[in-house]
C-alpha positions in Angstrom: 0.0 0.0 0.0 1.6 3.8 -1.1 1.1 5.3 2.3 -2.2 7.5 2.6 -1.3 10.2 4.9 -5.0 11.2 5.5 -7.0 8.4 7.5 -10.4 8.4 8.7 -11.2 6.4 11.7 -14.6 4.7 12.9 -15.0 4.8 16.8 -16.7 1.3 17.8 -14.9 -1.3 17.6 -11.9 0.0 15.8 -10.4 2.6 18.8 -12.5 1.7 21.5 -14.5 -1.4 22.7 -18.1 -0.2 23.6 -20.0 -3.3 23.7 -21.1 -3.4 27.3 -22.4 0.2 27.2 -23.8 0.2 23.9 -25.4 -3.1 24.8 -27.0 -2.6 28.2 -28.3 0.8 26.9 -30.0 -0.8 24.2 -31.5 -3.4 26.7 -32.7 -0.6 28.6 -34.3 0.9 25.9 -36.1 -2.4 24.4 -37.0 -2.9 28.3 -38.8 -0.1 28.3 -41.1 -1.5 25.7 -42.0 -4.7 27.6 -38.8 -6.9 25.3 -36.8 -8.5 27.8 -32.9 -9.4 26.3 -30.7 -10.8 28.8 -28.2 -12.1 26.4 -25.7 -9.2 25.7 -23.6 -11.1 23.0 -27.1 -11.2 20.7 -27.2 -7.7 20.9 -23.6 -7.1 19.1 -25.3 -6.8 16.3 -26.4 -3.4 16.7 -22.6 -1.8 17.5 -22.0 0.4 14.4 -25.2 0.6 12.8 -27.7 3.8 13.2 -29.6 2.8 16.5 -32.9 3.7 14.6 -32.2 1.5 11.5 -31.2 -1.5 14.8 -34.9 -1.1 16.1 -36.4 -1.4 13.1 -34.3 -4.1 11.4 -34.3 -6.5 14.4 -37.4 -6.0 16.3 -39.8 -4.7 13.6 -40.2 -1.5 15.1 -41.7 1.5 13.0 -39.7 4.7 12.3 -41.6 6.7 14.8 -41.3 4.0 17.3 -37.3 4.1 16.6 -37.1 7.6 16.8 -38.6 7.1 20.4 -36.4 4.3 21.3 -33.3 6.1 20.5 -34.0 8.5 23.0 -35.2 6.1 25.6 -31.3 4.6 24.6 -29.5 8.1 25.2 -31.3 8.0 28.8 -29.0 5.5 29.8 -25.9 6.2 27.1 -25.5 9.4 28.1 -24.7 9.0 31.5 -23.6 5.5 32.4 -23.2 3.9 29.1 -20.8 6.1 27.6 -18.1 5.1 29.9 -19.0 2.3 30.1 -16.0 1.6 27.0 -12.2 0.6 27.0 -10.2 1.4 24.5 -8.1 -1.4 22.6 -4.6 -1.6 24.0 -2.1 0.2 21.6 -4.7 2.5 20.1 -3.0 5.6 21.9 0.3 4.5 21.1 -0.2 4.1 17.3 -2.3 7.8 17.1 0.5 9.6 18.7 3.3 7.5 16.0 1.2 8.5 13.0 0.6 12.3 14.1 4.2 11.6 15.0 4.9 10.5 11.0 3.1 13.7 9.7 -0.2 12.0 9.1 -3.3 13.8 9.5 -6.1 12.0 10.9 -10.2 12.4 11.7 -12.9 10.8 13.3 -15.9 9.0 10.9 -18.4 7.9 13.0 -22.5 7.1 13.0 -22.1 7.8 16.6 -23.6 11.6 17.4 -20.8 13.9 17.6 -21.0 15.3 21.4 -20.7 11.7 22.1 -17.9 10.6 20.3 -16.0 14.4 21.6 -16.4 12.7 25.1 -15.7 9.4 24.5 -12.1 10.5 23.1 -11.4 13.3 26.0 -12.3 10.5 28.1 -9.3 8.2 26.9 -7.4 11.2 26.0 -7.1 10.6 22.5 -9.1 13.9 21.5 -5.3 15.6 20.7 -4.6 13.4 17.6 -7.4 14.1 15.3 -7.9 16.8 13.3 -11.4 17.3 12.9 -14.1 15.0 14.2 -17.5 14.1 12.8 -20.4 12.0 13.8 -24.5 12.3 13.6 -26.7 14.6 14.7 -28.9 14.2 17.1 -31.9 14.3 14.6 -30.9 11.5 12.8 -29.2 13.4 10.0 -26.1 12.4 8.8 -26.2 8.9 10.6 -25.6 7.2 6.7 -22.3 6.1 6.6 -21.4 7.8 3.2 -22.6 11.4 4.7 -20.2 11.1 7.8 -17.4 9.9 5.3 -18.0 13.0 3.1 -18.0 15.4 5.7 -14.6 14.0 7.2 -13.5 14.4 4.1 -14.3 17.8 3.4 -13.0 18.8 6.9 -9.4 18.3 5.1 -9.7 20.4 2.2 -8.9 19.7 -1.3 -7.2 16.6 -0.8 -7.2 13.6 -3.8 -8.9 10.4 -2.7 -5.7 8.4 -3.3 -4.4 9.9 -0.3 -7.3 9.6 2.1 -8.0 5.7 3.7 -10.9 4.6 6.0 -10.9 2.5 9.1 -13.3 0.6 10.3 -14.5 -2.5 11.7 -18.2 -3.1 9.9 -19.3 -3.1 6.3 -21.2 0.3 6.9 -17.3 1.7 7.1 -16.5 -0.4 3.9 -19.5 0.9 1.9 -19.6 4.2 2.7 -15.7 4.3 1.8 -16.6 3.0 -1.3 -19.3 4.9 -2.2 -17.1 8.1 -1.7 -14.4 6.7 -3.8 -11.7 5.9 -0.9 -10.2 2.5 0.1 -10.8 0.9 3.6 -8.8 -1.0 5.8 -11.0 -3.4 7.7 -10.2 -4.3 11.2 -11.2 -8.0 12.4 -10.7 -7.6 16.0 -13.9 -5.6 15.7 -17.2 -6.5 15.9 -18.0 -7.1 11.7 -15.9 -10.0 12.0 -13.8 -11.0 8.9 -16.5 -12.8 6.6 -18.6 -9.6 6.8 -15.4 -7.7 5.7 -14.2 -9.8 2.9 -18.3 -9.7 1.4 -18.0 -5.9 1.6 -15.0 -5.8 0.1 -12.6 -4.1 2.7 -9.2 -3.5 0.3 -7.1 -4.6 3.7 -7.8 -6.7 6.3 -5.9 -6.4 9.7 -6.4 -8.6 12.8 -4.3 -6.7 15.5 -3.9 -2.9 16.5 -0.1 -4.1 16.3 -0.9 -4.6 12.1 -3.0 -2.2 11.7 0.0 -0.1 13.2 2.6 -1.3 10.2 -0.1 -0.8 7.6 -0.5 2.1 8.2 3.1 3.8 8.6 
């Protein structure tokens, strides 16, 4: 790989592990409408996705029912769930190497912004990006392919040979595509590597340690 010196990076599951928060938030939220999950693993599946487009997809909810929902979620995300998060051992190491490097980095995430802006003071990786963008908090710009766009905007006139993606689901993969820049996909994750490989990730990496040398 020519070395990209611009890279976007997803939040979930590529710097930080947020499955217990994002998972018990979204118990607390299907809770609320009489839909009892104890199993957290089953609810992996919604990690990365819009949380709307998660309601709807796996328990048939309508749009205005998601829209509710989400915010039921946020009553518990934004206060306990949030922190409730580690980040992947050798994430902070490999930011401060590639800032290090010259390389300029941002944040592409579906995750709404304010969130994602305390997630990374929070592990004290805020420093290394450049610019950050998520969602709103109306549900615009949640698609994949929007956030991707306006990260890459937020670096100026830049060619798209320069610019790579990380991510660890096939929303990353997609919405890379679909704005005309490769991704690297990360296995360790929660896409896993068959989802990956079907949505074509140009890279595949299965460590924060490879993920490291690919990129520098």
């Amino acid at each position: 790989m020519n070395t990209k010196n611009y890279i976007l990076f997803d939040l979930d599951g590529t710097l930080t592990d947020p499955k217990v928060g994002i998972t018990k938030s979204f118990q607390y939220a299907l809770k609320h409408y009489g839909i009892e999950e104890p199993d957290l693993d089953k609810l992996e599946v919604v990690i990365g996705p819009p949380l709307r487009d998660s309601f709807m997809e796996f328990y048939g909810f309508t749009m205005e029912k998601a829209i509710e929902a989400e915010s039921k979620y946020r009553e518990r995300f934004s206060t306990i769930g949030l922190y409730e998060n580690e980040i992947y051992e050798g994430i902070a190491q490999m930011l401060e190497k590639l800032v290090s490097q010259d390389m300029h980095l941002a944040i592409a995430s579906s995750k709404p912004t304010v969130f994602v802006e305390k997630i990374l003071e929070h592990f004290s990786i805020k420093q290394y990006f450049e610019h950050i963008i998520g969602s709103n908090f109306d549900g615009t710009r949640s698609n994949k392919a929007e956030v991707v766009d306006a990260a890459i905007a937020g670096f100026g006139q830049v060619a798209k040979e320069n610019i790579l993606m990380v991510g660890d689901r096939k929303f990353d993969v997609i919405g890379a595509h679909e704005r005309g820049i490769e991704c690297v996909g990360v296995v360790y994750g929660y896409g896993g590597e068959e989802e990956l490989q079907q949505a074509g990730a140009d890279y595949l990496v299965y460590t924060v340690a490879e993920l490291e040398a690919l990129l520098l």
